[in-house]
N, C-alpha and C positions, 0 to 999 in steps of 0.2 A: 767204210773204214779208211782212215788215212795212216799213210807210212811215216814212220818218224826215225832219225838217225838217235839213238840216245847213246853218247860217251857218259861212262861210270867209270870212278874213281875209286880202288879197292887199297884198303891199310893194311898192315899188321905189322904192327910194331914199327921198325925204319923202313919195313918197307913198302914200295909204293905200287899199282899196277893202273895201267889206264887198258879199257875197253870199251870195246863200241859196238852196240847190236843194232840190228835191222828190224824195228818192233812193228807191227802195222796194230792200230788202237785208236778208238774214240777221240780221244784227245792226247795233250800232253802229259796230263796227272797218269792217266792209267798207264800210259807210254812207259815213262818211269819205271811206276810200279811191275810191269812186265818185264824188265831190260833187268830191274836188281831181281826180281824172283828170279828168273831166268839164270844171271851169274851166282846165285848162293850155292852153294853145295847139295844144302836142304832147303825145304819150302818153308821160308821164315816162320816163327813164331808171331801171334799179333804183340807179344810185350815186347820183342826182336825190331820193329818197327820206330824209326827215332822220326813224327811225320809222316810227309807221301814219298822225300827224297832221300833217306836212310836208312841202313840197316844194318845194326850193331848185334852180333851174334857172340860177343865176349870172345870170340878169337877173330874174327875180321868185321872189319867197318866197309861198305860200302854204299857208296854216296854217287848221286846222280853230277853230275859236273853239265854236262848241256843236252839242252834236247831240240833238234833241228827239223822242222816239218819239210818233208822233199815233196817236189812235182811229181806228177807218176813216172813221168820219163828220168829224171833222176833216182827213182826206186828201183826201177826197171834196172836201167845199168848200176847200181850198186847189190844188187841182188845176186848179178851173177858173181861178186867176190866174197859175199857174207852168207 
């Protein structure tokens, strides 16, 4: 498994939120998809799904913004703040 940094981009309405989780996952695709299940409230719906990088719940959008693959040694010390 590799560790990945993925910032998410959350909507509702004017407003805006940015977050960042510490996902460890296959690749990037799945990364993603762990970082937004993770921030939803509930476990999306498959028709809640806009893609592998969105998720539209008719009250919040949440969208993948970047996904950054770390060394172990940068997991390691990001781990101790997330």
């Amino acid at each position: 498994m590799k560790t990945f940094l993925v910032t998410l981009t959350l909507f509702l309405g004017e407003y805006e939120k940015t977050a960042k989780h510490l996902v460890e996952a296959k690749n990037t695709k799945s990364a993603g998809r762990k970082a937004l299940t993770g921030e939803c409230h509930n476990k999306p719906k498959a028709s809640d799904w806009v893609g592998d990088t969105q998720v539209d719940d008719m009250e919040f959008t949440y969208r993948v913004k970047s996904i950054l693959e770390l060394t172990p040694e940068q997991a390691h010390f990001l781990s101790r703040y997330f």
